[in-house]
C-alpha positions as CSV (number, residue, x, y, z in Angstrom):
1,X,4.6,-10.2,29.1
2,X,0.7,-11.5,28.2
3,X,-0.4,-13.5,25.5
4,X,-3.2,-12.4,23.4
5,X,-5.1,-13.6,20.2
6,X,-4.2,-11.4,17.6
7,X,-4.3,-10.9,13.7
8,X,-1.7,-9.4,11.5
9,X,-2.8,-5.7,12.3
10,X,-3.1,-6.0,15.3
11,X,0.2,-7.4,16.0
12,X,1.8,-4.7,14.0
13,X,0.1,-2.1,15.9
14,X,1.6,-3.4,19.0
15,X,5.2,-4.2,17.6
16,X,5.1,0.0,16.5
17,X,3.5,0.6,20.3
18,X,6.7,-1.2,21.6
19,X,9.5,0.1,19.3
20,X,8.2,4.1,21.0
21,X,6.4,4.6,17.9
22,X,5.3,8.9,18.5
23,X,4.0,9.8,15.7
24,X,1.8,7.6,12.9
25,X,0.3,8.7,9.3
26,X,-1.1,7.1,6.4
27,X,-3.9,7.0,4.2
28,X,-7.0,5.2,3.7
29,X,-6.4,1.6,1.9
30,X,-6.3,-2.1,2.1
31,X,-4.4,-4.0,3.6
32,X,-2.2,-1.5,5.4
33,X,-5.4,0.2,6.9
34,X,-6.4,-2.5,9.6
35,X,-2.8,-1.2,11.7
36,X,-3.7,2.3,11.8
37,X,-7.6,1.4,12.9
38,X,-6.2,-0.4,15.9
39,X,-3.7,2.1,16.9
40,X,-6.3,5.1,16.4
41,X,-8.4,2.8,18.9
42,X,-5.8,3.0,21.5
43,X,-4.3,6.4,20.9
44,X,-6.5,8.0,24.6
45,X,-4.4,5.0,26.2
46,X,-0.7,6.2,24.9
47,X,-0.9,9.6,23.3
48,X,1.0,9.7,20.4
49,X,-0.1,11.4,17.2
50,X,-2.3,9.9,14.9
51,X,-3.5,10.9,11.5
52,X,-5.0,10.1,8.4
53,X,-3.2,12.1,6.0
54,X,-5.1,13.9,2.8
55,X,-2.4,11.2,0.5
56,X,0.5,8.9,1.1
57,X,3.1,11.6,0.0
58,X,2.2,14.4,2.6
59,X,1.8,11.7,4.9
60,X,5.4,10.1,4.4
61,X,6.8,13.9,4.7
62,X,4.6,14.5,8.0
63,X,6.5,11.2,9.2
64,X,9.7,12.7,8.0
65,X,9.2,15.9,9.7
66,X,8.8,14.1,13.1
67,X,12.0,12.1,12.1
68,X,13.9,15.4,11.6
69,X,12.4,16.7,15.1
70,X,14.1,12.8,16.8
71,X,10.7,10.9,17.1
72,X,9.9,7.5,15.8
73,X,7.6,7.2,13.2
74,X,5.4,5.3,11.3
75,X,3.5,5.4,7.8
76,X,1.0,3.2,7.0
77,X,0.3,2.8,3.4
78,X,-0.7,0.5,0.0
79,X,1.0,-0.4,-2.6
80,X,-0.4,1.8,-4.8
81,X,0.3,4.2,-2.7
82,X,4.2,3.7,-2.3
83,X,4.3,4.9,-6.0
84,X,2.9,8.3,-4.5
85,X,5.6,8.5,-1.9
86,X,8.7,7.6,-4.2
87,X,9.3,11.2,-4.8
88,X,10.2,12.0,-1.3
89,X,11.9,8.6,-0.9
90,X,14.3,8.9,-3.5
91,X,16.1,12.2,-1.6
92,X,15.4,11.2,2.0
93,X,17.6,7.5,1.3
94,X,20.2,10.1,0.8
95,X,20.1,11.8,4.3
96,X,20.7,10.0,7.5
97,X,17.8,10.0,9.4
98,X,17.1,10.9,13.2
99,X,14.6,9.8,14.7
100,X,13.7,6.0,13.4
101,X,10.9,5.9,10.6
102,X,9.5,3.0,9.2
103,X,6.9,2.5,6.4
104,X,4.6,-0.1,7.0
105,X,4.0,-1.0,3.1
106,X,0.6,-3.1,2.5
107,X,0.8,-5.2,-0.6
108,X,-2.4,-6.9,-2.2
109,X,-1.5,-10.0,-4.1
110,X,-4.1,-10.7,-6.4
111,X,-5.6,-7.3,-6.0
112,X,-8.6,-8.0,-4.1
113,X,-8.8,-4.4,-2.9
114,X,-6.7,-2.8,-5.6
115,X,-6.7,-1.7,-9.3
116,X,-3.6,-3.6,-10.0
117,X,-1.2,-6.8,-9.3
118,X,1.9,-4.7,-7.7
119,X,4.4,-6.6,-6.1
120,X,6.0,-3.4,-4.2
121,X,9.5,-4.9,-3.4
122,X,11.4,-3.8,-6.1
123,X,11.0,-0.5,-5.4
124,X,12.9,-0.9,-2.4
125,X,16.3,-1.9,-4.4
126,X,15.1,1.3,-7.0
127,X,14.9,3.5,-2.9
128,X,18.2,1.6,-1.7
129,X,16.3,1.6,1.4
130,X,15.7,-2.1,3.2
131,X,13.2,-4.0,3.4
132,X,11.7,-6.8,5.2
133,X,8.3,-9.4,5.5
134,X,7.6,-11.1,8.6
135,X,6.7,-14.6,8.3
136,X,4.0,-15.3,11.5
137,X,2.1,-12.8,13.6
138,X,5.3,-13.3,16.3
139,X,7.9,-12.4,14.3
140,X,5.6,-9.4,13.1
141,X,5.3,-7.8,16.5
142,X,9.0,-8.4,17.4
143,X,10.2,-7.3,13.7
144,X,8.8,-3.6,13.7
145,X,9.8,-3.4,17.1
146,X,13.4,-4.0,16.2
147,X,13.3,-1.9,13.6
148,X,13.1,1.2,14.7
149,X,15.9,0.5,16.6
150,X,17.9,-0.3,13.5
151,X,16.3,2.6,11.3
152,X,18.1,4.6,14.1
153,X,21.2,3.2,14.3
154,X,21.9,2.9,11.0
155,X,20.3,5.6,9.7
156,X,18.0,4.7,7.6
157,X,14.0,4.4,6.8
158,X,13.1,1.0,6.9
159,X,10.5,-0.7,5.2
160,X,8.1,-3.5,6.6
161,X,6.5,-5.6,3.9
162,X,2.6,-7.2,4.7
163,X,0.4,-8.9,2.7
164,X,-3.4,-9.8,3.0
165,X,-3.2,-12.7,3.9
166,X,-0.8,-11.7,6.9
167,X,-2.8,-9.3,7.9
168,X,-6.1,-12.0,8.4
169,X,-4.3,-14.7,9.9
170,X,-4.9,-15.3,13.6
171,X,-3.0,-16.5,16.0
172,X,-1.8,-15.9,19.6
173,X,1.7,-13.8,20.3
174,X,3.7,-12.9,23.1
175,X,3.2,-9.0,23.7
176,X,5.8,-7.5,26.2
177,X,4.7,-3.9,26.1
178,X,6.5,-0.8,27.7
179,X,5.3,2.3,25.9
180,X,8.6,4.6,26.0
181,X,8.9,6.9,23.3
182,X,12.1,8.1,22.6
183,X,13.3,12.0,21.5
184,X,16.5,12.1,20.1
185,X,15.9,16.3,19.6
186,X,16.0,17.8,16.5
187,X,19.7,17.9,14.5
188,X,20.4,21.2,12.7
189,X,23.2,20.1,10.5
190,X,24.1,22.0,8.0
191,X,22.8,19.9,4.3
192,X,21.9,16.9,6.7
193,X,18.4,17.3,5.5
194,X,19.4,18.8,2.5
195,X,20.4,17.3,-0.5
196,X,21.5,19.3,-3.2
197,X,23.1,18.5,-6.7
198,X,26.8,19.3,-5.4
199,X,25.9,16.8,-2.5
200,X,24.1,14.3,-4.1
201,X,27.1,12.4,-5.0
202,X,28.7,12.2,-2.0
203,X,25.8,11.6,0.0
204,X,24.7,9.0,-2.6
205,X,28.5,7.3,-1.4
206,X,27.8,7.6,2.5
207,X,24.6,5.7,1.3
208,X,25.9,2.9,0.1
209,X,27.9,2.2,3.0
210,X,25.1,2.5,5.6
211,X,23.7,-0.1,3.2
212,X,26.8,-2.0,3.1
213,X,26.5,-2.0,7.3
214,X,22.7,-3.0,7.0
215,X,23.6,-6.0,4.8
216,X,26.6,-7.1,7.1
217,X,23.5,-7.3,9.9
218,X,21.7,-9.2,7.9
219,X,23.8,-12.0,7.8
220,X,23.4,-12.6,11.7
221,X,19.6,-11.4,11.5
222,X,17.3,-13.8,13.4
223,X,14.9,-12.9,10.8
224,X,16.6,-15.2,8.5
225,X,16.5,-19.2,9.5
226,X,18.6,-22.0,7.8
227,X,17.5,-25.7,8.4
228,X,20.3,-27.9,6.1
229,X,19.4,-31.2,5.8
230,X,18.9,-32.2,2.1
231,X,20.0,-31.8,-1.4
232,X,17.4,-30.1,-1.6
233,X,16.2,-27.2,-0.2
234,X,13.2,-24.6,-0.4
235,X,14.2,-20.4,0.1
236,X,10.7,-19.1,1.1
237,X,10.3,-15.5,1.8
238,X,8.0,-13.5,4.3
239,X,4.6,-15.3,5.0
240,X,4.8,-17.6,2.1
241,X,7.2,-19.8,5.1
242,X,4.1,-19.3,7.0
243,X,1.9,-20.9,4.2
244,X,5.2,-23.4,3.2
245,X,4.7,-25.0,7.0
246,X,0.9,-25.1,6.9
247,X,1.2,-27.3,3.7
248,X,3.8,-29.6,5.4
249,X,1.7,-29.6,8.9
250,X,3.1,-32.2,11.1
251,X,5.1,-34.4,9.0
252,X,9.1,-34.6,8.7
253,X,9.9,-33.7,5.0
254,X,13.3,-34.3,3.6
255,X,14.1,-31.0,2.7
256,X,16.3,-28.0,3.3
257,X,14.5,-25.0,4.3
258,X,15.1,-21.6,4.6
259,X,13.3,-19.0,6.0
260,X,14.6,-15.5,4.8
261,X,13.1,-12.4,6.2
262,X,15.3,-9.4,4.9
263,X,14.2,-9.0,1.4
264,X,16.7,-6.5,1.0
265,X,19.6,-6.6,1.1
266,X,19.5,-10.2,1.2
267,X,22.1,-11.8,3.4
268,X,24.1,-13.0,0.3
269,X,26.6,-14.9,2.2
270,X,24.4,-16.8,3.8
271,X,21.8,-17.8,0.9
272,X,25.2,-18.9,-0.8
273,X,26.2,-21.2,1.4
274,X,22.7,-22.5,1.7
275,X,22.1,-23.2,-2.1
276,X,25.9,-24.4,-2.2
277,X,24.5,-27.6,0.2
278,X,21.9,-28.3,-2.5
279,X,21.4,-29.5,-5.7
280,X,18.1,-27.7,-6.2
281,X,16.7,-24.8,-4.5
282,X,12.8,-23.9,-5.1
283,X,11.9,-20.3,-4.1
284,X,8.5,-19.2,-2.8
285,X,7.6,-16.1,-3.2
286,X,5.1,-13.4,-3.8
287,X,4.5,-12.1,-6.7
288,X,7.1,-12.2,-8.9
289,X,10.3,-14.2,-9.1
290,X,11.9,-10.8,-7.5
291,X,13.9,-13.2,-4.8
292,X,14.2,-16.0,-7.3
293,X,16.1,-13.8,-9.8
294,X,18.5,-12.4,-6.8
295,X,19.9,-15.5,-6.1
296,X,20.5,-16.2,-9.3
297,X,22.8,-13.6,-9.3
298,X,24.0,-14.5,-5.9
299,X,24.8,-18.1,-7.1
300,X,27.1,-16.3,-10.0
301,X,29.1,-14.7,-8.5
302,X,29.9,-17.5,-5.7
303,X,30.6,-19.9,-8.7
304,X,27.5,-21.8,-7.3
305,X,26.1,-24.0,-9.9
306,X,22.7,-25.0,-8.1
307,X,19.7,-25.4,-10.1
308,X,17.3,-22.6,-8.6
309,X,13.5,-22.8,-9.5
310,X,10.5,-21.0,-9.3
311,X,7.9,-18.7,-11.2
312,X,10.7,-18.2,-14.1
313,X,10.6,-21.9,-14.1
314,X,7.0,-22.4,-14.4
315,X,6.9,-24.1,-10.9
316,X,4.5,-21.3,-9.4
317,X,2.4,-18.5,-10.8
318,X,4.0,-14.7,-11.4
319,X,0.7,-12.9,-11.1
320,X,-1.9,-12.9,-7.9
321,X,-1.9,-14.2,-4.3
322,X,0.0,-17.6,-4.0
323,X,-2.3,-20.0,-2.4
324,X,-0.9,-23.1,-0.3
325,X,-2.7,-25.7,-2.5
326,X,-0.3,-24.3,-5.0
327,X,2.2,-24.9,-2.5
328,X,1.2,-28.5,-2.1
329,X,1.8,-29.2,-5.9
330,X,5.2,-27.1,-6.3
331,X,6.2,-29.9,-3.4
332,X,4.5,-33.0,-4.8
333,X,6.1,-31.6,-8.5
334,X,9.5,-30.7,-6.6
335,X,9.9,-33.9,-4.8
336,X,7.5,-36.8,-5.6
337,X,5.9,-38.5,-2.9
338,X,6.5,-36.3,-0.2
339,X,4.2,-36.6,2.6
340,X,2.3,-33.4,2.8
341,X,-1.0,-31.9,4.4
342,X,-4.0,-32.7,1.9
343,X,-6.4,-30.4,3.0
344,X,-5.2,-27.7,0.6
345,X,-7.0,-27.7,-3.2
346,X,-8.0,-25.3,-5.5
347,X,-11.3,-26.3,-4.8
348,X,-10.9,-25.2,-1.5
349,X,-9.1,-22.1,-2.8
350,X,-12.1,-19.7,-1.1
351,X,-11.2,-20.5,2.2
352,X,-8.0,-18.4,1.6
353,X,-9.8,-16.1,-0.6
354,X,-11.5,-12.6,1.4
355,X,-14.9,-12.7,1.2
356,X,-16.8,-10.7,-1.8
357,X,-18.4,-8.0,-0.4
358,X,-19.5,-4.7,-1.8
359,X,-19.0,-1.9,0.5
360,X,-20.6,0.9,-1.5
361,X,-24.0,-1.1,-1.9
362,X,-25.2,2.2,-1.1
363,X,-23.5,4.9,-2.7
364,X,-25.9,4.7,-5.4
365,X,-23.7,6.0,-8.1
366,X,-26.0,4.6,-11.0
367,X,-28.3,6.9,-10.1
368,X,-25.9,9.4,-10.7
369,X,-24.6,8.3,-14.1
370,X,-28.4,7.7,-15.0
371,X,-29.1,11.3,-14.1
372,X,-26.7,12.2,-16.0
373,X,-27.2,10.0,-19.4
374,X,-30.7,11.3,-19.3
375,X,-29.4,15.0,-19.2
376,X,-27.1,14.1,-22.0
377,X,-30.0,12.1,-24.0
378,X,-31.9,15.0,-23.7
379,X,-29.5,17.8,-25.6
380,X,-29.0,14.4,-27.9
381,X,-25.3,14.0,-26.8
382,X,-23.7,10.7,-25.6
383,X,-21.0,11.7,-22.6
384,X,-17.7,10.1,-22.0
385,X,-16.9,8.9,-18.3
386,X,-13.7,8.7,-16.7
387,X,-13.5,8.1,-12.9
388,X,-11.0,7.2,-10.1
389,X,-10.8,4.4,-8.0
390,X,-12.7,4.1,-4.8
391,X,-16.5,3.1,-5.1
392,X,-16.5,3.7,-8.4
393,X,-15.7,0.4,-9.3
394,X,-19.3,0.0,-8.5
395,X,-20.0,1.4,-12.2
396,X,-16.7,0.4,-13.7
397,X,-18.4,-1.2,-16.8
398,X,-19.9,2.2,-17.7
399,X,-16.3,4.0,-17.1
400,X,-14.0,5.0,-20.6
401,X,-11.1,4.9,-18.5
402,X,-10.1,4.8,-14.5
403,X,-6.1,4.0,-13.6
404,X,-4.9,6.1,-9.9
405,X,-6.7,8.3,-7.1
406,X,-6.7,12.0,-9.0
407,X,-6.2,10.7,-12.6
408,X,-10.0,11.3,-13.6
409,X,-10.2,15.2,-14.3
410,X,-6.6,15.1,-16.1
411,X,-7.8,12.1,-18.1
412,X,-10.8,14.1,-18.7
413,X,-8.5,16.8,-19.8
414,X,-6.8,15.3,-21.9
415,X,-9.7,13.5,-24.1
416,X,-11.1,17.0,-24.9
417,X,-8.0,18.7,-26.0
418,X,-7.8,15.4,-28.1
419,X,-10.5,16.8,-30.2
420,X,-13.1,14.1,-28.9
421,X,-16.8,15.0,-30.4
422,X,-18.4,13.5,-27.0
423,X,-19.1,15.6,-23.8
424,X,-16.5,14.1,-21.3
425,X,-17.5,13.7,-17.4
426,X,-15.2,13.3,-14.8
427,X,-16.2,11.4,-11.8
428,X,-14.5,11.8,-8.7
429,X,-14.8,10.6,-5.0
430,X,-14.6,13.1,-1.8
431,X,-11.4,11.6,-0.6
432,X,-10.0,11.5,-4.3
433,X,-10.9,15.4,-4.5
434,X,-8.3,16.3,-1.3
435,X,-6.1,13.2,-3.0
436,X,-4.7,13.8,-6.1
437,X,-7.4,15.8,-8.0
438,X,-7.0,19.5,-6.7
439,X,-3.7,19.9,-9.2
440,X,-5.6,18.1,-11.9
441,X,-7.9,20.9,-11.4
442,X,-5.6,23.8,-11.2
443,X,-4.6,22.5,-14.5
444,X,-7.7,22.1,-16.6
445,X,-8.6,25.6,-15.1
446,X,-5.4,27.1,-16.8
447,X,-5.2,25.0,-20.0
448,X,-9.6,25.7,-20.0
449,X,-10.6,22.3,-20.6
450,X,-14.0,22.1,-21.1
451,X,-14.8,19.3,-18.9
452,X,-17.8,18.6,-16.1
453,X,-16.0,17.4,-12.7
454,X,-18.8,15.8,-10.7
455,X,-17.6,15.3,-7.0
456,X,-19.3,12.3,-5.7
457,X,-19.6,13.6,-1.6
458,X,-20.8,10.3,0.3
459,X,-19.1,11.7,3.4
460,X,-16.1,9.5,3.7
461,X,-13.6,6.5,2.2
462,X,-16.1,4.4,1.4
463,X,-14.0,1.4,0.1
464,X,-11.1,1.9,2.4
465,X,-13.1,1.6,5.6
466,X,-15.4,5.0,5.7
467,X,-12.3,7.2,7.4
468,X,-13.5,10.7,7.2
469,X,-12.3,12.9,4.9
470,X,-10.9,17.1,5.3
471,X,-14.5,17.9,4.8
472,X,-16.5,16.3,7.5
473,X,-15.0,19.1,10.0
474,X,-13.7,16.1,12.4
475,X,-10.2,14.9,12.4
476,X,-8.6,11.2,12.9
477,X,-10.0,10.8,16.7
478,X,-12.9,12.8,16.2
479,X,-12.0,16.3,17.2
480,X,-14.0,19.3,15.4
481,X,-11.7,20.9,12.7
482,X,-12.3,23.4,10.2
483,X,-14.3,21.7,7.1
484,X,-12.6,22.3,4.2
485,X,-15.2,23.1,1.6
486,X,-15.2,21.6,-2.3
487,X,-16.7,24.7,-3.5
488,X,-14.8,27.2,-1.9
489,X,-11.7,25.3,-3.4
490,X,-12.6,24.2,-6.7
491,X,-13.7,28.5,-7.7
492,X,-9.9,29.6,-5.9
493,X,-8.6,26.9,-8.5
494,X,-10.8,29.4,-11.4
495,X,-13.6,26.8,-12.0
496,X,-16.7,29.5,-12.4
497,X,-19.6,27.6,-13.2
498,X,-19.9,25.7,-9.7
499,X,-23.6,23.8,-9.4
500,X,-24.8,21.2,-6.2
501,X,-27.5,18.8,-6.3
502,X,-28.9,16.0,-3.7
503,X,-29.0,12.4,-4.9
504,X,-32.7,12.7,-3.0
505,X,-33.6,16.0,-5.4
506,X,-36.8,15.6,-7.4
507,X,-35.4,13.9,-10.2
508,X,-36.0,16.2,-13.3
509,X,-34.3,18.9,-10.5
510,X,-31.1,16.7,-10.5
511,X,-31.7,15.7,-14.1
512,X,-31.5,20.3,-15.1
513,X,-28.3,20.4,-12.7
514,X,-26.4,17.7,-15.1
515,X,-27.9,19.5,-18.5
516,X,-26.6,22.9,-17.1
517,X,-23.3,21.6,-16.4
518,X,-23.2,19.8,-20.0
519,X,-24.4,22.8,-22.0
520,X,-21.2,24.8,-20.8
521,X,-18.6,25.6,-23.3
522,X,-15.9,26.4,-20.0
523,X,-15.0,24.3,-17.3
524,X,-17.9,23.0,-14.6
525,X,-18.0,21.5,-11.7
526,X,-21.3,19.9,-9.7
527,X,-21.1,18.4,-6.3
528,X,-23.6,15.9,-5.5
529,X,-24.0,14.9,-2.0
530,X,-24.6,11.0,-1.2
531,X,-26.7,9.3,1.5
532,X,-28.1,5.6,1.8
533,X,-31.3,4.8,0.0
534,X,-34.4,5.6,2.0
């Protein structure tokens, strides 16, 4: 066993290294990113499989396929990108699973890298598939270790909450690594892997008792931690424990605490008798009261008449990260006088903040909308922009509308066969384009929406860490693969007029490639390729 300094990534990494972890997908996005970075570091030193997948879904049924075949697997993705990978989730919870699989779910409170707020663990009751948040960097590497075990033997995909903050906290752990990957073999049961509707039901049955198994572990869990020593007592889930004892620091606090780590199910017998040995129970938790509003139903039904506080009580905030200076007040509010660790304020609040950077300071997409105002301008027309996430946040202000990776061309789509009297112009990224936006295009190529698509080709996930994308002709770890060309795919999807230009054209060039495009009465695509300013 060595110890090593380690952040929330890469303690991960080596907690999926330990568990036998063979094969490992995902797809470009903070937080859950940092993991697969340091694994694809280290993949000549263990050789396992490794690869950025072209979206979250195919990369939770690449995972799945090696579960079927007996390997342990891991998927690394966002929360954003959970709601891309329900579809397969909600038939695999009703299969037993071979091979363990775990999805390493990275949550972005206060969206600091996101388009949204989403606090993913509800969707884990929606799955019926468990979930848990480590509360330190130690507990990380030892949780997704055990997990795979568990996902194994009971049968089920687990999933391993992070946040953020988690993943930037440093610290130094206790690595005991044997790299031994495990092959169970592939199971050819008849329907084991294949639910159908005169199935479903029964399968649905044999779920709910693996659950009902997983929950009965969960009670005994080391995971969860109960300190009774007071009337009153604070349940704080995953890393907000980790923020709860930063804020208390070194001095004794009259208080009953809990640290609960399986989110669901939660170990309800436990948390009962906990909040039955208090008066009053304040629940930290991020984002919304999800665990608060749990144990209200857990104090119900074991006629347990504690008091039980938090963001439905107006104690702490329901919406972005919660910071420990918030902490500090929800304690001074909770229990007056208490003797806490001052450092924390919300004038301090940048320290826990990430630092404001732009990372596509040179993807120089106002040129490109320029270029194309100024084509527009010219044939006296004033275009409509819709665009995806990624770098185009960079020129959000000049944007109609932008919601999910892919949504720009059917948005598009759909403003035109409004009857809109304005030229619409869908903007999408490269990594978008193999995304999401493909079907989008299939579809405004059948329905013959009249739209420009301009693919934005800087080369690679800009915003997400600059992973390559299927048409760079290099995979995950570099090897030469076949690059997959946007051309070539957008005409088999029946787009005809197909145009390129060069950000670095002359400018009246790139300013005609635009006015051709908008003078079309059929579908058009242009594909502008993106380097750094000179």
């Amino acid at each position: 066993m060595a110890s090593k300094i380690v952040d929330g990534d890469s303690a991960l990494a080596y907690g999926a290294l330990a568990g036998g972890v063979s094969v490992i997908t995902g797809y470009p996005g903070s937080p859950s990113s940092g993991t697969m970075q340091c694994l694809i570091e280290v993949q000549s030193d263990f050789g396992f499989y490794i690869e950025w997948s072209v979206n979250e879904k195919v990369a939770a049924e690449v995972a799945i396929g090696a579960s079927i075949a007996g390997r342990r697997s891991l998927v690394c993705i966002k929360s954003v990108g959970m709601n891309l990978m329900l579809d397969p989730l909600m038939a695999l919870n009703l299969t037993p699973i071979n091979g363990g699989l775990i999805i390493l779910l990275g949550d972005d409170p206060g969206g600091y890298g996101s388009q949204n707020d989403q606090d993913s663990r509800p969707l884990s009751q929606m799955l019926e598939l468990p979930l848990l948040e480590p509360s330190d960097l130690g507990e990380g590497f030892l949780m997704l270790k055990e997990l795979f075990e568990l996902s194994e033997h009971y049968k089920l995909p687990i999933i391993i909450r992070e946040t953020r903050a988690f993943t930037k906290s440093m610290g130094m752990v206790d690595i005991a690594l044997d790299y031994s990957p495990t092959n169970n073999g592939v199971v050819n049961e008849p329907f084991r892997f294949v639910p159908v509707p005169s199935e479903v039901v029964q399968k649905h049955r044999e779920l709910h008792q693996r659950l009902k198994a997983f929950s009965a572990w969960t009670e005994i869990s080391l995971f969860n931690q109960s300190n009774i020593k007071s009337r009153k007592g604070i349940i704080a889930s995953g890393f907000a424990y980790r923020k709860l004892l930063d804020v208390i620091g070194d001095f004794s606090v009259d208080l009953s605490i809990y640290k609960l780590g399986t989110l669901f199910p939660l170990p309800e017998k436990s948390l009962a008798t906990f909040m039955k040995s208090c008066d009053e129970v304040m629940v930290l938790e991020e984002t919304l009261p999800y665990i608060e509003n749990a144990l209200k139903v857990i104090a119900y039904d074991h006629s347990c008449d504690t008091r039980i506080l938090g963001k439905s009580t107006g104690h702490s905030p329901s919406e972005g990260e919660l910071f420990r200076w918030q902490i500090a007040e929800v304690l001074e509010r909770f229990q007056p006088g208490i003797r806490i660790n001052l450092g924390f304020s919300k004038n301090n609040q940048n320290l826990e903040q990430p630092q404001k950077k732009n990372p596509c300071t040179d993807c120089r997409y106002e040129e490109v909308l320029d270029a194309v105002d100024q084509a527009a301008k010219s044939l006296d027309l004033s275009p409509l922009f819709t665009g995806d996430p990624g770098c185009l946040f960079s020129v959000g202000h000049r944007l109609l509308a932008k919601f999910a990776m892919g949504s720009a061309v059917a948005l598009a789509s759909g403003l035109v066969k409004a009857k809109v009297d304005q030229p619409v112009v869908a903007l999408v990224g490269d990594s978008g384009f193999f995304h999401t936006t493909i079907p989008a295009i299939c579809n405004a190529s059948y329905n013959q929406s009249p739209i420009v698509i301009v693919i934005l080709d800087n080369g690679s996930a800009v915003t997400s860490g600059g992973q390559l994308t299927p048409a760079s002709g290099q995979d995950t770890l570099g090897n030469t693969t076949p690059a997959l060309n946007f051309a070539d795919i957008a005409q088999a999807c029946g787009v005809r007029l197909i145009l390129h230009a060069d950000i670095d054209d002359p400018r009246e060039s790139l300013i005609q490639t635009f006015r051709k495009a908008l003078q079309s009465d059929q579908l058009a695509l242009v594909v502008i390729k993106i380097h750094p300013p000179k």
